[in-house]
N, C-alpha and C positions, 0 to 999 in steps of 0.2 A: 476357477478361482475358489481360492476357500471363506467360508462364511464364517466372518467372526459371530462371537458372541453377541448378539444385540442389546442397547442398552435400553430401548426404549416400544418393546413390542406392543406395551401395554401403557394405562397411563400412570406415571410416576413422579411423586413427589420431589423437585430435584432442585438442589442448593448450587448455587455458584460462585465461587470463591474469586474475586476479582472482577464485580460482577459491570465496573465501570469501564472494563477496556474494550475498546472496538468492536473485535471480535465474538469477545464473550458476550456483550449486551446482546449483538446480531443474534446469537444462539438461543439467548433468553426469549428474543422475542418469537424465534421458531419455534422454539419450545412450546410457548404461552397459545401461541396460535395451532399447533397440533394436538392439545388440549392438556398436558402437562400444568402440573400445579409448579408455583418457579418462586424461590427466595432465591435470595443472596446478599452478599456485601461485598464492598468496597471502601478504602480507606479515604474517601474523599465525594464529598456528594458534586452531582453535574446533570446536565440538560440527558445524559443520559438514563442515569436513575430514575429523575423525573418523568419520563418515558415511559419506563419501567413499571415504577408505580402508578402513573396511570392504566394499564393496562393489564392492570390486576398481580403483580410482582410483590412479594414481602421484602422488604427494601431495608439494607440497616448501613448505616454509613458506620465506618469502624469494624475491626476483624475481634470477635469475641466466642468463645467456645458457645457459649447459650444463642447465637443467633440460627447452629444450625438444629432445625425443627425436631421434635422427637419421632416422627415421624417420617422422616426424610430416607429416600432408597436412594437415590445417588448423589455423591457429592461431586461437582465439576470445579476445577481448577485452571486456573491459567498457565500457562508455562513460566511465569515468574515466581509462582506460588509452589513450596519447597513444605516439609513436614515440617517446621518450625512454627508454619501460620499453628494457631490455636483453634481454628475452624478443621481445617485438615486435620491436625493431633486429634482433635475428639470424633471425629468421623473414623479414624483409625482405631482408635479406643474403643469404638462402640460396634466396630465391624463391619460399617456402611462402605458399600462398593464406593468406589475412587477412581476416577478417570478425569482423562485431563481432554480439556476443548478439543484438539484435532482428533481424538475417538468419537466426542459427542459428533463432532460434524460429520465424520466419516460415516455414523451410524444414520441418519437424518439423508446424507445423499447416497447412500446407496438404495434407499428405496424410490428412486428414481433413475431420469436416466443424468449421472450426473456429469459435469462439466465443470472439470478442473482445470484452475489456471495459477501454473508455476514461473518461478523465476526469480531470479535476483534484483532487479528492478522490475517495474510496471505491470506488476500482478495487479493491485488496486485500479490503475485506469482500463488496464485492456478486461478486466471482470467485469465492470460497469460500464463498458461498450457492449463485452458481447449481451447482458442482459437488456440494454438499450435496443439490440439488434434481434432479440428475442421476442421482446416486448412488440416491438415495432411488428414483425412476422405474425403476431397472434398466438405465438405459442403459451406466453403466460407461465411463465418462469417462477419458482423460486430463486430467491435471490440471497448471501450472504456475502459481505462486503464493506473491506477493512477501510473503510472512510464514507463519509458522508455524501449522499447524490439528494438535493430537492426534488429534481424529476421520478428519479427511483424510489423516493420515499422516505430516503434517507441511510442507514446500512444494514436492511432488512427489507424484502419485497418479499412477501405473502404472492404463492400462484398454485394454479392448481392445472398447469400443463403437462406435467410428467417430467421437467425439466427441473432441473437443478446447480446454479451453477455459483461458484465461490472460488476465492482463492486457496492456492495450495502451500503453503508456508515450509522452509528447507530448513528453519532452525529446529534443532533440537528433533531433524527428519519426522517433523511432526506430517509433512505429505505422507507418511508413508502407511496412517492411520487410514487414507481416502481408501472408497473402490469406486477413480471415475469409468465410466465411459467414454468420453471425450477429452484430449486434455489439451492445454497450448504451453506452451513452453518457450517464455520471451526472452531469456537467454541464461548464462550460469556466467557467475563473478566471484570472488574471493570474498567473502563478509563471513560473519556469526564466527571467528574464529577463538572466541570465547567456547563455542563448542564443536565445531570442526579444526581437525592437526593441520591441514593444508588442502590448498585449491583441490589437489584429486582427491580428497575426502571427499568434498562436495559434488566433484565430476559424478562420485559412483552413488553420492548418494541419489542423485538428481536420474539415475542409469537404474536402480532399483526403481523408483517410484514411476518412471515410465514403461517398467516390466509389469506393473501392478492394471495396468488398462487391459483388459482379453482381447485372444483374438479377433474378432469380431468388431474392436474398438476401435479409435482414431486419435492420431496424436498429430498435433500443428508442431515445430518445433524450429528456432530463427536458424538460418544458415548463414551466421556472420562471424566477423573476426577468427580465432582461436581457438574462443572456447564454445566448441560445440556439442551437444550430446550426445554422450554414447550411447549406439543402438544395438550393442550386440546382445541377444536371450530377449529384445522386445520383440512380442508377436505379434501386435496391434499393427492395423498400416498406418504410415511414419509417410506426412509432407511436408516439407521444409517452406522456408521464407524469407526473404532476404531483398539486399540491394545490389544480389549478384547473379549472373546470369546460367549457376549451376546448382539455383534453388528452382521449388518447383513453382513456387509462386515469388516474382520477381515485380520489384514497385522500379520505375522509371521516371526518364524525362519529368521531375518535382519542379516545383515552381509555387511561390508562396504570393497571393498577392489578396490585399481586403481583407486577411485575417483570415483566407482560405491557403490550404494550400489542396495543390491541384496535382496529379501522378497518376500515371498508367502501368495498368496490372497488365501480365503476363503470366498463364499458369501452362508449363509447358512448351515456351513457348507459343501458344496460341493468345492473340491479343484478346483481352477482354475490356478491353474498354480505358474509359476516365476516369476517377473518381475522386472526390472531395471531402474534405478532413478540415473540422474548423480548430483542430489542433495542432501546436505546432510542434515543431519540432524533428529528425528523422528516425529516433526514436519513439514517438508517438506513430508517425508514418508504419514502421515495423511493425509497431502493434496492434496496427490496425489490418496489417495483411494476415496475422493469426488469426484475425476476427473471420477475414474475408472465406479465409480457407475453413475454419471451421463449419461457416454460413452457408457454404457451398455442399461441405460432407452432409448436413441437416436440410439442404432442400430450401434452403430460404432463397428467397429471391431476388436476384441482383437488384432489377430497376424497382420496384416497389417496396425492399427492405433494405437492405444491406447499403445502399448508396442514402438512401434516406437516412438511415441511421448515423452511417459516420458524419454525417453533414450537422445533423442535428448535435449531437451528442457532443458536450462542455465541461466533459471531464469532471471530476471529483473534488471536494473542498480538499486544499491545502496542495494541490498541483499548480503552480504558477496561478493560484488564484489572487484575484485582483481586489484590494480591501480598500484600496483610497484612488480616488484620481480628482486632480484640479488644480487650477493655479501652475498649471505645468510641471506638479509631479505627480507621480506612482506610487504608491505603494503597493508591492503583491506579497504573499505568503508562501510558501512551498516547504515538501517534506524531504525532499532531497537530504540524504544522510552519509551517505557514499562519495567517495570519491568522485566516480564515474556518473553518478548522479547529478552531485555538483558541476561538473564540466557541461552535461547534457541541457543543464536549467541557464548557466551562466549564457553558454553557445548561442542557445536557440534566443535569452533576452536580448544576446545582443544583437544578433539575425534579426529578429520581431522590432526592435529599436532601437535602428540605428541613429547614433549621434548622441545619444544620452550619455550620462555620466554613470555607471552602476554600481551603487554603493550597497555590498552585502551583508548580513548579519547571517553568521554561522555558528548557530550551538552543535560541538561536536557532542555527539550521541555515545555512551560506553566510553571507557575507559581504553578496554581489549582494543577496539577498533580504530580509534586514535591512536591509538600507540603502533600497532600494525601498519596504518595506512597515513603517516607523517609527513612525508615526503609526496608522496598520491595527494593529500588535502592540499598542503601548498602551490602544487605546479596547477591543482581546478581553480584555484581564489586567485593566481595572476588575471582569469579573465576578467574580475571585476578590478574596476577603477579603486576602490575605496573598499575593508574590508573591517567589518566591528568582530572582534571575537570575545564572549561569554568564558563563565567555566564551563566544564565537563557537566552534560546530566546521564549522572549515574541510571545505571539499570542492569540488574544484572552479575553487576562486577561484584568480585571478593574486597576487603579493606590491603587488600597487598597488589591486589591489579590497580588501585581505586590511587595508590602511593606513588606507585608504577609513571606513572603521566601527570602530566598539567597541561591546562589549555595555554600557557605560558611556555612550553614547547612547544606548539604549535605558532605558538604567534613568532616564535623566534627561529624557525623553520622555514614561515612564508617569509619572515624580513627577508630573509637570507638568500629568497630567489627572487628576489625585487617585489614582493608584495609592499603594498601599502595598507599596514594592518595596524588594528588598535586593541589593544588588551581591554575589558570593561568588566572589571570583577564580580557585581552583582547585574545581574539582567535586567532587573529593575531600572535599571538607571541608563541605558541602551539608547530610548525612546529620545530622553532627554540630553546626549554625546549628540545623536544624531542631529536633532534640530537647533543644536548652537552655530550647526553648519552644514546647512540644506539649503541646494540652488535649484534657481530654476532648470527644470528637464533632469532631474534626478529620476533617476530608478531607484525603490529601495527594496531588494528583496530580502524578507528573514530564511531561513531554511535551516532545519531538524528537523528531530525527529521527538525532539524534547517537549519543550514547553515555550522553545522561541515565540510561536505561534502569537504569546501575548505581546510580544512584541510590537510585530506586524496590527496587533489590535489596538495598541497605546499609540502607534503613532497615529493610526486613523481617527483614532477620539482626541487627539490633541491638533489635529490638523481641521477634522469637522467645527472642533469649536471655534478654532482659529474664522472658521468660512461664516460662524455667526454670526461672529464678533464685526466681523467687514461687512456683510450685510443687514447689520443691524441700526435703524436708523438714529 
C-alpha cells in the first residue's frame, strides 16, 4: 500500500472549519488528546463546542478570516465547507496546508490497526457496537463516531489498544482517504446523488475503497438483496453475511420477544450458537452479524464478549431513540433519511408495537435527494398511520437544485398513494398540529437528518409539562 503524506507526524497547530459537526468535533477531540494544539469554528454554538472548549479548544462561533491563528499548520474542513468560507480563502491566501476531515481521519487510523465501517445505511450503529464489543474484549479502542453513545463517552473514545475504529463515509468517496485493516461493509444503496451520476457510481466507488484494505486484511461485507459488492482486484479475505444461506455467516430462526430479539448464527454452515440483540429490527439483526464476523477475525470471544456485547449495547442517540413515554403515548426520535431507512424504522415500530396508531414527522434531508427518491418516500410513509411533513432542510444543494423541489411535492406524491399527510410549513409549529390531535397509544416518530430532532424535543417538553400540571396538587 502506498503511504500517504502524513499530516500529523509531529505536533501541530490545527484549525477546523466546521468545527460543530459530528464528525469534525470527534477529530477535534482526537486531536486534542494526541497532543495537537486545536481551534476552530462553527457558525452556530452547541453542547458540542462547549466540549470542546472545555477541553482546551479555541472556540469561535461565527466563520471570520482572523479566527484562523497566525500560527496555524493545518487548516481542516468539513465536506460542506467549499473556498468561499473566509477561514478557508485566508488559509489559501497565506499558503497553509488544507485538508479536508476524511484525510485528517485517514491519517490518525492508520497509525493503528484500523477498523472501518462502510455503508449506506447503519455505519453509525454497527461502529458503536463494534467498539462496544471491543471495549467489552479489553482491547481498549479508539473510537470516532458519527453520533452520540453515553456508554461510549459520547462521539469520541480516547484508547490506547492499537485499535482504531470509525465510520467510513461514500459521499464525496471521502472512504477512499482511509487505510483500514478491517472493514465491514453493511450494504450499498442509491443516495448522495448530488455527488454521484448513478447507483454504479457508488457500486465502484464502494469496490475501490474495499481494494484499499492489504492483503493481509479483512473485510465483513452483507450478502443481501441486489446490491452487493464488487470484489473483483480486492486482495484482502472477503466474508460475507446475511439472512441467506449462501453467506458465510448466516443469522436464522429470529424471534423478538421482551425487547430482545433472539437468532442463530451459522458460519459455514457450522452452528454457532444463540445469540441476543436488544436491538430491533432485521436490519440491526444484519448488523450485528458484521460485528460478529469481524469479532471472530480479531479473537474475541464469543461467550465472554461478543454475546455480552450485543445484549448490552442500545444503540446510538437519534436511532429509534425514545424521548417521551406516558399516559400511553411515545414519543421517539430517529435519523432515518432515506427511503429505505424510512421503511426500516416504520416496519420494525410497527413489529415492536403492535396496535398503536404511528403518527410520523418527516423532515426531508437535500433537495437532490428528494427529488430523486419521490415516489421511494411516499410508498415508506404509507406505513405510518398519520404523516406531518416539514419543508426541505437544505444542505448541500445549489439555489437551482434548492427551486428544483418542494416538500409540497412530496406531500402530494404520498396523497396520491393513499398516504395520509399534512403539509406544516414552518417546523416550529409541528409540535403544536400534532397535539391538537394526539390519542391515547400514539407513536409519534420525528425522522431526518435535519434539525426535526427539535421536534421530537418540543413535544416531550410539552408533554412533560402537561405530566406537572396533573400531578400537581
Amino acid at each position: 500500500m502506498i503511504r500517504r503524506t502524513r499530516l500529523f507526524d509531529e505536533p501541530r497547530n490545527v484549525h477546523l472549519v466546521g468545527l460543530g459537526g459530528i464528525g469534525v468535533s470527534a477529530l477535534a477531540q482526537a486531536l486534542l488528546h494526541s497532543g495537537h494544539r486545536v481551534s476552530g469554528s462553527d457558525a452556530n454554538d452547541g453542547d458540542r463546542l462547549r466540549r470542546l472548549r472545555l477541553l482546551g479548544a479555541q472556540v469561535h462561533v461565527g466563520h471570520a478570516a482572523e479566527n484562523v491563528p497566525d500560527d496555524v499548520d493545518v487548516l481542516i474542513v468539513s465536506a460542506a465547507v467549499d473556498r468561499r468560507n473566509p477561514e478557508f480563502a485566508r488559509a489559501l491566501e497565506r499558503g497553509v496546508r488544507v485538508a479536508k476531515y476524511a484525510e485528517a481521519l485517514g491519517d490518525l487510523m492508520a497509525r493503528e490497526h484500523g477498523i472501518a465501517i462502510a455503508g449506506t445505511h447503519g455505519k453509525t450503529t454497527t461502529t458503536g457496537l463494534m467498539a462496544t464489543a471491543l471495549v467489552k474484549g479489553g482491547v481498549d479502542p479508539t473510537m470516532i463516531l458519527g453520533g452520540e453513545s453515553g456508554p461510549l463517552g459520547g462521539n469520541f473514545r480516547a484508547g490506547a489498544g492499537g485499535y482504531f475504529v470509525a465510520e467510513a463515509c461514500e459521499f464525496d468517496r471521502s472512504f477512499h482517504a482511509l487505510e483500514p485493516q478491517t472493514a465491514i461493509v453493511t450494504n450499498i444503496d442509491g443516495d448522495h446523488f448530488d455527488y454521484y451520476l448513478d447507483l454504479d457510481e457508488i457500486h465502484e466507488a464502494f469496490a475501490d475503497f474495499a481494494r484499499l484494505i492489504p492483503r493481509d486484511g479483512y473485510l465483513a461485507t452483507l450478502n443481501e438483496h441486489e446490491r452487493i459488492l464488487r470484489t473483483d482486484g480486492v486482495e484482502c479475505e472477503i466474508e460475507t453475511f446475511g439472512l441467506r444461506g449462501n453467506a458465510d455467516w448466516v443469522a436464522s430462526d429470529w424471534s423478538r420477544s421482551d425487547g430482545i430479539t433472539y437468532f442463530s448464527v451459522r458460519y459455514k454452515g457450522r452452528y454457532e450458537g444463540v445469540f441476543e440483540l436488544r436491538l430491533a429490527g432485521l436490519h440491526n439483526l444484519c448488523n450485528s452479524l458484521g460485528v460478529i464476523a469481524v469479532g471472530r477475525r480479531l479473537g474475541l470471544d464469543f461467550d465472554d464478549v461478543i454475546r455480552p456485547a450485543l445484549l448490552e449495547y442500545r444503540g446510538v442517540d437519534r436511532r429509534m431513540q425514545s424521548r417521551y413515554e406516558g399516559h400511553g403515548v411515545l414519543v421517539m426520535d430517529d435519523f432515518a433519511h432515506h427511503p429505505h431507512e424510512l421503511a426500516a424504522v416504520l416496519s420494525t415500530l410497527r413489529d415492536e408495537y403492535p396496535g398503536r396508531r404511528i403518527v410520523a414527522v418527516f423532515q426531508p434531508h437535500q433537495a437532490s435527494r428528494t427529488r430523486r427518491h419521490l415516489r421511494e418516500f411516499a410508498e415508506s410513509l404509507k406505513i405510518a398511520d398519520r404523516v406531518y411533513v416539514p419543508d426541505i432542510f437544505h444542505a448541500r444543494d445549489s439555489k437551482a437544485t434548492r427551486d428544483s423541489v418542494h416538500a409540497l411535492d412530496l406531500v402530494r406524491t404520498a396523497a396520491n398513494v393513499g398516504v395520509d399527510v399534512i403539509y406544516v410549513e414552518e417546523l416550529g409549529s409541528v409540535a403544536a398540529e400534532i397535539l391538537t390531535e394526539i390519542r391515547v397509544g400514539d407513536l409519534i416518530v420525528t425522522m431526518g437528518a435535519g434539525n426535526v430532532t427539535e421536534v421530537s424535543r418540543d413535544l416531550a417538553d410539552r408533554l412533560q409539562a402537561f405530566d406537572r400540571q396533573v400531578i400537581t396538587p
